[in-house]
DSSP file (Angstrom, degrees, kcal/mol; ACC not computed):
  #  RESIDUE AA STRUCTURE BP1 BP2  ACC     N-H-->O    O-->H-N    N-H-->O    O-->H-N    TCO  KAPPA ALPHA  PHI   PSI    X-CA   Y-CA   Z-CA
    1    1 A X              0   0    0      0, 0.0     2,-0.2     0, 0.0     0, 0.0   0.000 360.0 360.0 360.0 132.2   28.0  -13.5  -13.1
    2    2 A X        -     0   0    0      2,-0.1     2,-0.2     4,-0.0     5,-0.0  -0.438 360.0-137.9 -70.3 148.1   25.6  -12.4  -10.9
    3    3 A X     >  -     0   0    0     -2,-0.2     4,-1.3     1,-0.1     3,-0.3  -0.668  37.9-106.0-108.4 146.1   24.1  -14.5   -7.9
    4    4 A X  H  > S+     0   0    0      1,-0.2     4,-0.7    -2,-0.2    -1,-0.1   0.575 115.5  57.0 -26.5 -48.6   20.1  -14.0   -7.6
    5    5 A X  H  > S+     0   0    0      2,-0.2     4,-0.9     1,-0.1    -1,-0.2   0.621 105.2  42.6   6.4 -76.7   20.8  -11.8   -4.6
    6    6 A X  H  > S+     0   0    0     -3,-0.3     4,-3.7     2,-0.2    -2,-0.2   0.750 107.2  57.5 -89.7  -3.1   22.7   -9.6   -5.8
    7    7 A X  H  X S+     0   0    0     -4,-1.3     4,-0.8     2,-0.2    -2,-0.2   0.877 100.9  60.7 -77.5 -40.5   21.0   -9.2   -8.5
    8    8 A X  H  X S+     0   0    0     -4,-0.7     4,-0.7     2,-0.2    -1,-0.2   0.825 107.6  44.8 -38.8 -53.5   18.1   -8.4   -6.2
    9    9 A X  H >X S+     0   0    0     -4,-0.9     4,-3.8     1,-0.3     3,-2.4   0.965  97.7  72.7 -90.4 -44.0   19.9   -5.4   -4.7
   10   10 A X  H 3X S+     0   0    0     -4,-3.7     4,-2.4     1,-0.3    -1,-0.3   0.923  98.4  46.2 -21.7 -37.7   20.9   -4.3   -8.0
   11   11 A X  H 3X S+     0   0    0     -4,-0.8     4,-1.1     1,-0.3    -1,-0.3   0.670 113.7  49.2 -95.2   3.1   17.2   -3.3   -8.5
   12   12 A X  H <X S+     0   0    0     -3,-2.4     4,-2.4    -4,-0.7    -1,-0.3   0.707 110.9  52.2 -90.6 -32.2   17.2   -1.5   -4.9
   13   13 A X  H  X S+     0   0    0     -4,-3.8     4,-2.2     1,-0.2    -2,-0.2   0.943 107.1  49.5 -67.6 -41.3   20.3    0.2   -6.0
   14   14 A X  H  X S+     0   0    0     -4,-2.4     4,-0.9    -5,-0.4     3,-0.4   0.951 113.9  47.0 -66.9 -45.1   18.6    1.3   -9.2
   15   15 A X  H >X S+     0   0    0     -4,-1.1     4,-5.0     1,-0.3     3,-3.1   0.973 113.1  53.5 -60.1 -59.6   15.4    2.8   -7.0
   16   16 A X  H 3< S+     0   0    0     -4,-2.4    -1,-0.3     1,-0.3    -2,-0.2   0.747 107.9  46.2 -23.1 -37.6   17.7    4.2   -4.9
   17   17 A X  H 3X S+     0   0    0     -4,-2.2     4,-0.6    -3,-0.4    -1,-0.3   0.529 115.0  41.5-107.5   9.2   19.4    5.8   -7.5
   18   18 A X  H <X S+     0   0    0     -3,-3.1     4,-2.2    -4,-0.9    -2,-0.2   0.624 105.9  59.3-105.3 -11.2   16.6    7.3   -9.3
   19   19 A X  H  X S+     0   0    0     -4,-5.0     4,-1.1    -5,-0.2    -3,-0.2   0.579 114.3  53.3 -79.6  10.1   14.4    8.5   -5.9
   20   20 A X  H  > S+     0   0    0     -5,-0.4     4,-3.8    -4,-0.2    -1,-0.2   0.843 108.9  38.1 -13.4 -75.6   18.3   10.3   -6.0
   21   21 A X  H  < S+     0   0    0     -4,-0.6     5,-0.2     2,-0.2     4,-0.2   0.910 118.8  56.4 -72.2 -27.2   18.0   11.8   -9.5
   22   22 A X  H >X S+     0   0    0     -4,-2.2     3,-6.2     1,-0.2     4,-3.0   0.968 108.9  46.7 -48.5 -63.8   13.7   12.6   -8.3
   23   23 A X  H 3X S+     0   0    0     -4,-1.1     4,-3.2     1,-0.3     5,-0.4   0.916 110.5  49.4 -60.4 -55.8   14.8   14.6   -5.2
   24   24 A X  H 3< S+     0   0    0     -4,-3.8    -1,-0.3     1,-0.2    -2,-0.2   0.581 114.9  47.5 -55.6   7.0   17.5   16.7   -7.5
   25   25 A X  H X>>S+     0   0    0     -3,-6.2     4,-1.3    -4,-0.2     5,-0.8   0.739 115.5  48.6-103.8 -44.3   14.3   17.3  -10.2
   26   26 A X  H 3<5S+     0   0    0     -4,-3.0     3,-0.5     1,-0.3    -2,-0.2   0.968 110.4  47.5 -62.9 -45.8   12.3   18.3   -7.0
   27   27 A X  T 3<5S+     0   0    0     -4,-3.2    -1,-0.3    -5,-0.3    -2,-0.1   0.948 116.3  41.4 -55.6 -40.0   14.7   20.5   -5.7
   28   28 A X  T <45S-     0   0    0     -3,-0.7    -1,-0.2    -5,-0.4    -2,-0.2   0.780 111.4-122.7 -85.3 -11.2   15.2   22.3   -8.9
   29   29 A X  T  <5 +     0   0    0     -4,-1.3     2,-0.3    -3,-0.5    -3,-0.2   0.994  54.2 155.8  62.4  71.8   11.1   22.2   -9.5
   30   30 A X     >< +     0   0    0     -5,-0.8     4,-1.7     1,-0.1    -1,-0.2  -0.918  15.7 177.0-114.7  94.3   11.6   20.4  -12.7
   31   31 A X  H  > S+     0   0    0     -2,-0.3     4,-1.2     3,-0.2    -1,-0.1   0.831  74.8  46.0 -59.9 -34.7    7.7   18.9  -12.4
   32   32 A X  H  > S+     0   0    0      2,-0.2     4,-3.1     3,-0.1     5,-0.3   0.928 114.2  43.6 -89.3 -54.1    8.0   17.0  -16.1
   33   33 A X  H  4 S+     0   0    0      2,-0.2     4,-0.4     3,-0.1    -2,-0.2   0.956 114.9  49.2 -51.5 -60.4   11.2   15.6  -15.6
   34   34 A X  H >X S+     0   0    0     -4,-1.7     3,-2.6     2,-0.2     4,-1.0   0.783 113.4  51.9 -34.1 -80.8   10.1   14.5  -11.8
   35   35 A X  H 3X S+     0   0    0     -4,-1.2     4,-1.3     1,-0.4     3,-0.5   0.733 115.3  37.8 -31.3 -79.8    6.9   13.0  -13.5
   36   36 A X  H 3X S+     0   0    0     -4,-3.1     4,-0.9     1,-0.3    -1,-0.4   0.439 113.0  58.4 -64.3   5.4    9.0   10.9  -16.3
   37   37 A X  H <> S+     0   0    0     -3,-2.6     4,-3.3    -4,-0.4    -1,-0.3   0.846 109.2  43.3-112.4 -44.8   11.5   10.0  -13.7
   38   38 A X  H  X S+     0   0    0     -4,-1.0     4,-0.6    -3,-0.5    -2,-0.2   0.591 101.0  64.3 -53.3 -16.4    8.7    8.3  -11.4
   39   39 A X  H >X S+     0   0    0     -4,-1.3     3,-1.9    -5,-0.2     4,-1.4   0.981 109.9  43.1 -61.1 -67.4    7.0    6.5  -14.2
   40   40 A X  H 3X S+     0   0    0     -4,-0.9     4,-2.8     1,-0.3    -2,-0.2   0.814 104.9  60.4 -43.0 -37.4   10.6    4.7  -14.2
   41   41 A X  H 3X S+     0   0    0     -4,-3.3     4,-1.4     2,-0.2    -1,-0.3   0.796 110.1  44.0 -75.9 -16.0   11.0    4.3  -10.3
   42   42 A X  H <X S+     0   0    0     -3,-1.9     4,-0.7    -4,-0.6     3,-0.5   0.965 104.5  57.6 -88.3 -40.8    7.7    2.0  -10.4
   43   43 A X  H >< S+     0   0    0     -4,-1.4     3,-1.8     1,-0.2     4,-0.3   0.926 119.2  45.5 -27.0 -55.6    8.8   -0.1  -13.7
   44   44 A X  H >X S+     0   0    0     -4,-2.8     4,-2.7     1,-0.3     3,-2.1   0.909 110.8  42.2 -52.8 -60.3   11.6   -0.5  -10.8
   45   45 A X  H 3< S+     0   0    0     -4,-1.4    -1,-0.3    -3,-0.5    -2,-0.2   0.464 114.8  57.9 -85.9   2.5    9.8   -1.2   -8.0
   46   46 A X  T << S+     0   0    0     -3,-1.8    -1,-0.3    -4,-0.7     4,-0.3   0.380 104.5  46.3 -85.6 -18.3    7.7   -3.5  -10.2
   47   47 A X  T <> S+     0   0    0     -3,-2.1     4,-0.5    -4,-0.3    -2,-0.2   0.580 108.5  59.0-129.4 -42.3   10.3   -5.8  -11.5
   48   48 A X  T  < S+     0   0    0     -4,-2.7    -2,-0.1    -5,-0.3    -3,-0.1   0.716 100.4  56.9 -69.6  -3.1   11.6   -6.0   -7.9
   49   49 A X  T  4 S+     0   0    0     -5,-0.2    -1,-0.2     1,-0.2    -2,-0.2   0.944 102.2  57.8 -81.1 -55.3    8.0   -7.4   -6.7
   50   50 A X  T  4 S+     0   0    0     -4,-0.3     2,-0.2     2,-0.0    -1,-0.2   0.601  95.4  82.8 -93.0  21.8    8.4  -10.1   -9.1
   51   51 A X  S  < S-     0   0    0     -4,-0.5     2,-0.2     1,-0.1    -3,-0.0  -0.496  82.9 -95.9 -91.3 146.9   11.8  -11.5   -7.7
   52   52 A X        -     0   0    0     -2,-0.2    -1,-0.1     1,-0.1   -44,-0.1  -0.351  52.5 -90.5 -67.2 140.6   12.6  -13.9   -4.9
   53   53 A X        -     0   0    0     -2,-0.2    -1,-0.1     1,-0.1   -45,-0.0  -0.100  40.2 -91.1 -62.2 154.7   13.6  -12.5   -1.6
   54   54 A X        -     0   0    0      4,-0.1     2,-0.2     1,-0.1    -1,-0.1   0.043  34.2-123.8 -58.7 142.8   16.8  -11.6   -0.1
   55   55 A X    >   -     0   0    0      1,-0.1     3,-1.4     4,-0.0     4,-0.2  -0.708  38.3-101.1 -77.1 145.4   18.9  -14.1    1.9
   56   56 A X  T 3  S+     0   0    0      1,-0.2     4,-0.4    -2,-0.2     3,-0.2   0.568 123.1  64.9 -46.7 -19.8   19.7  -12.9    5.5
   57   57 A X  T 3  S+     0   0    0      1,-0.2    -1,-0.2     2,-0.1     4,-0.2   0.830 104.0  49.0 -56.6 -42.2   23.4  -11.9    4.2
   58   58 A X  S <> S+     0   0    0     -3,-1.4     4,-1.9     1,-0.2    -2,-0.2   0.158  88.1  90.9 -90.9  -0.1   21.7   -9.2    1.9
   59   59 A X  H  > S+     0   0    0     -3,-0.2     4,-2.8    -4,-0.2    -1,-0.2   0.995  85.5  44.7 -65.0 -72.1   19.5   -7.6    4.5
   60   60 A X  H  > S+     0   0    0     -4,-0.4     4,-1.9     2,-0.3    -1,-0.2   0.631 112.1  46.9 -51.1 -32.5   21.4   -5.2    5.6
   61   61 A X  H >> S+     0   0    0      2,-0.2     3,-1.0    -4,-0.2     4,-0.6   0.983 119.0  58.1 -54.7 -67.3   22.9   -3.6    1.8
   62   62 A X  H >X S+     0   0    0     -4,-1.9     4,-1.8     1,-0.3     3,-0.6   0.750 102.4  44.5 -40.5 -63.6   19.0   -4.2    1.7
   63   63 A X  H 3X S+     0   0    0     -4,-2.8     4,-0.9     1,-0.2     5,-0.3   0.841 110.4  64.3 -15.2 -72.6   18.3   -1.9    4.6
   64   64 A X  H <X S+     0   0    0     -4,-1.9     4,-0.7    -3,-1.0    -1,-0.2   0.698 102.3  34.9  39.5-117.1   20.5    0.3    3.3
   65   65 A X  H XX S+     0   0    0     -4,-0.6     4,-1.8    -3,-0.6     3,-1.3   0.962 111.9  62.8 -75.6 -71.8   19.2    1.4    0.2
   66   66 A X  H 3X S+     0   0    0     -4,-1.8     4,-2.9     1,-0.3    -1,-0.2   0.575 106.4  44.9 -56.7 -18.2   15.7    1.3    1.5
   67   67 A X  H 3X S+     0   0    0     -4,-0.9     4,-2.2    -3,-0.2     5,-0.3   0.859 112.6  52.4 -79.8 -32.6   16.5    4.2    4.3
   68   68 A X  H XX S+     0   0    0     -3,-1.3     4,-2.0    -4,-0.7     3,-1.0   0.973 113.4  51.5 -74.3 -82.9   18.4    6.1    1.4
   69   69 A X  H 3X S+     0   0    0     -4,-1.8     4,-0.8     1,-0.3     3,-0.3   0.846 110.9  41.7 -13.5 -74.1   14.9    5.5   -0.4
   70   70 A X  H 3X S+     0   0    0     -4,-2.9     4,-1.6    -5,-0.2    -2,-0.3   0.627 106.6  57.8 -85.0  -5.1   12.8    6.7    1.9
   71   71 A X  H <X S+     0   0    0     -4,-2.2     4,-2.0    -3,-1.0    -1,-0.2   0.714 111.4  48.7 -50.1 -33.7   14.6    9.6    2.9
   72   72 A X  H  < S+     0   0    0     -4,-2.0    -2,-0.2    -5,-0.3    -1,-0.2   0.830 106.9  50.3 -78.3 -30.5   14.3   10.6   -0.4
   73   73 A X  H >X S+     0   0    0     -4,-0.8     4,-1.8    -5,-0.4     3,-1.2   0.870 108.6  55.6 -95.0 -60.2   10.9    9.9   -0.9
   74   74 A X  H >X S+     0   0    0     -4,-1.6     3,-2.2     1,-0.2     4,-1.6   0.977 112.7  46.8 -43.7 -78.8   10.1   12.1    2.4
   75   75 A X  H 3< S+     0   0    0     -4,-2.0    -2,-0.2     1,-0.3    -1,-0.2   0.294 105.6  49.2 -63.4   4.1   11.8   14.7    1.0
   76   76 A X  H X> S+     0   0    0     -3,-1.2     4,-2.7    -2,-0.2     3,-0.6   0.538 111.2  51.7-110.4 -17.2   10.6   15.0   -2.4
   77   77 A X  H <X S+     0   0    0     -3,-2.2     4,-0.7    -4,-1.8    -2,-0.2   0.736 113.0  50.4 -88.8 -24.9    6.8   14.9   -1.1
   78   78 A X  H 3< S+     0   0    0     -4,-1.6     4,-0.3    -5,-0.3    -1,-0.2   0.715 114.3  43.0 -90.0   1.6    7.9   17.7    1.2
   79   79 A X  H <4 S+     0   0    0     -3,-0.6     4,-0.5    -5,-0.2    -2,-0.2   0.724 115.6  45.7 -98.6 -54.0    9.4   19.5   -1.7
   80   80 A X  H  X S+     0   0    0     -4,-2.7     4,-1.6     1,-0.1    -2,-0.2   0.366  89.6  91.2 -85.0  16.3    6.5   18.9   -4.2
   81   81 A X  H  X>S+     0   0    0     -4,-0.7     4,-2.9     2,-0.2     5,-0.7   0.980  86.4  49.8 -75.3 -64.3    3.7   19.9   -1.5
   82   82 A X  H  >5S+     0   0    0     -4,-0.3     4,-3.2     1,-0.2    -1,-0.2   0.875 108.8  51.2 -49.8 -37.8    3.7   23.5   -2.4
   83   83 A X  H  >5S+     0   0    0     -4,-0.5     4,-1.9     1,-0.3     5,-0.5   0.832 111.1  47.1 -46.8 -47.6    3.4   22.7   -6.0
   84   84 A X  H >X5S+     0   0    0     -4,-1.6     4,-2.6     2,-0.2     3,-0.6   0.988 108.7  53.9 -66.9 -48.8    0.6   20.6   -5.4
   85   85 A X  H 3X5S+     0   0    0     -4,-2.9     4,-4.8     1,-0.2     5,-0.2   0.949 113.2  51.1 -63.1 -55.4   -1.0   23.3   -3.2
   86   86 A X  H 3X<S+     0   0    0     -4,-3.2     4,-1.5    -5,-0.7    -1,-0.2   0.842 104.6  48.2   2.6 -92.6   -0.4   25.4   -6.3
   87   87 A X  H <X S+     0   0    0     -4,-1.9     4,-2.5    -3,-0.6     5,-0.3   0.671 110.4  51.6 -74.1 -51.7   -1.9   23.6   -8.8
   88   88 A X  H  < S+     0   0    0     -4,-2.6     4,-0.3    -5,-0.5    -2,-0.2   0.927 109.0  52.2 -86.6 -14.6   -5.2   22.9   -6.8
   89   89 A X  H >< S+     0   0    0     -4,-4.8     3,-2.8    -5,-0.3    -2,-0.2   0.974 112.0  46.8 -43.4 -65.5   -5.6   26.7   -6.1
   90   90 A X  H >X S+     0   0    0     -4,-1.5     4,-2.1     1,-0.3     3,-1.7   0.854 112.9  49.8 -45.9 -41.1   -5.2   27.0   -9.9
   91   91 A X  H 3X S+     0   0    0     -4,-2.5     4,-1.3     1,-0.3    -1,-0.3   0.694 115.0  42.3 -53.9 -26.3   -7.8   24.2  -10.1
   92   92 A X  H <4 S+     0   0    0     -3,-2.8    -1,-0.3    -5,-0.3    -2,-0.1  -0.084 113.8  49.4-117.2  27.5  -10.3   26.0   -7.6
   93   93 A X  H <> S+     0   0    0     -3,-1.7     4,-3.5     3,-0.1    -2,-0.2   0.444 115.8  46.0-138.0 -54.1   -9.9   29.5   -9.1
   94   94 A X  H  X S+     0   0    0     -4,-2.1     4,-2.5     2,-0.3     5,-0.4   0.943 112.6  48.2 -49.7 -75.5  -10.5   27.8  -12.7
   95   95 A X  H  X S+     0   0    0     -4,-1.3     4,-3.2     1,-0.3    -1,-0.2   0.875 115.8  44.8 -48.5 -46.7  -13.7   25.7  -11.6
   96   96 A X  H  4 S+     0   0    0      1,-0.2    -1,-0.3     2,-0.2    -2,-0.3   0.873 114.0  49.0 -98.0 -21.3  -15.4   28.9   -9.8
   97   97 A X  H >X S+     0   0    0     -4,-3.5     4,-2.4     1,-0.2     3,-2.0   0.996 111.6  48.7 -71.2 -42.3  -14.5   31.2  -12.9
   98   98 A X  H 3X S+     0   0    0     -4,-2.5     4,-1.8     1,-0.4     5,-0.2   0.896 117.8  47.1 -59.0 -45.6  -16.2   28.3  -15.4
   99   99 A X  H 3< S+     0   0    0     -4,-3.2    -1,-0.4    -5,-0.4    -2,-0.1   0.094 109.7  48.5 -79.5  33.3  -19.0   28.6  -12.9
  100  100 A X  H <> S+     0   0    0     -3,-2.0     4,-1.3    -2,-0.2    -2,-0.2   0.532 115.8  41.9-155.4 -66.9  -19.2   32.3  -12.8
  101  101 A X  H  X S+     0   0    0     -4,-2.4     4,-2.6     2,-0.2     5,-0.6   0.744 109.7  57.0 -81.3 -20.8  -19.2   32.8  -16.7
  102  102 A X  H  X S+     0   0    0     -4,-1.8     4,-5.3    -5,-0.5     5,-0.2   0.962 113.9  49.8 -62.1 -50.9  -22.0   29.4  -17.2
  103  103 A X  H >4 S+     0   0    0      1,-0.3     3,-4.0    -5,-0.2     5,-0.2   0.612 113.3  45.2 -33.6-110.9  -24.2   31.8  -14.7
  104  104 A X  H >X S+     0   0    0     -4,-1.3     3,-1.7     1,-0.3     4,-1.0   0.291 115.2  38.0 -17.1 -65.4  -23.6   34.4  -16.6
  105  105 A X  H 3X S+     0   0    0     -4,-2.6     4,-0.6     1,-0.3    -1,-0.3   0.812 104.0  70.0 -52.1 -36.5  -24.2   33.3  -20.1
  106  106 A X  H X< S+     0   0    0     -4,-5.3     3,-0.8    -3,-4.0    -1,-0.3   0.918 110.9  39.5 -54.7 -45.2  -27.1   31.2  -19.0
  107  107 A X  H <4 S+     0   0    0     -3,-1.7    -2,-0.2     1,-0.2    -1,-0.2   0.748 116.0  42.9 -62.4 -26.2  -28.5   34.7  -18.5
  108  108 A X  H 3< S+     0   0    0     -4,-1.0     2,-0.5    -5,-0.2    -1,-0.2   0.232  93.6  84.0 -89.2   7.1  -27.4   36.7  -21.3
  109  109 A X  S << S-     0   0    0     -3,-0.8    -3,-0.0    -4,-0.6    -4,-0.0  -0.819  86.6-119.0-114.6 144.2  -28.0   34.2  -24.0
  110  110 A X              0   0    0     -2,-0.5    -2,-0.1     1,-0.1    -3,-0.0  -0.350 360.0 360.0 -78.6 176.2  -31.7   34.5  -25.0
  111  111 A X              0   0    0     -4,-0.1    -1,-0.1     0, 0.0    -2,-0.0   0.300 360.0 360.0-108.2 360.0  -34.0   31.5  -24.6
């Protein structure tokens, strides 16, 4: 049976291992899968908010996992930046054509 504790790092091991699986969707630029795979890492990081805190014994596994986290984390925002960069060209090429053709029509349709 598990001790409250460890049970506790279980759920660090679990972020841990899905900002893991994030960074191999970012790396491969799988964008949907990365999506559905972050929905899960906050359920995670959600269920470890509502637990009691680590004992000083557990600090360090804790440590850990959290560097392994945020490594990950760094590196998937540095992964997914062009993509974002992308996507809000598309967004700002989209917006000034939708403004380009209301002009227009607003002139060509009679009144």
């Amino acid at each position: 049976m598990s001790t409250p504790h460890s049970s506790i790092l279980e759920y660090y091991q679990e972020i841990a291992d899905l900002s893991g699986q994030m960074l191999i969707k970012a790396e491969a630029q799988k964008w949907d899968d990365l999506v559905a795979l972050g929905t899960r890492y906050q359920a995670a990081v959600e269920r470890l908010k509502a637990l009691d805190p680590l004992g000083d014994e557990q600090k360090t596994a804790r440590r850990e996992l959290l560097t392994q986290i945020l490594d990950n984390d760094a590196r998937i925002r540095q992964l997914i930046s062009p993509e974002l960069e992308r996507l809000s060209h598309l967004l700002g090429t989209f917006k000034r054509q939708r403004t380009v053709l209301q002009a227009y029509y607003s002139t060509v349709r009679p009144h």
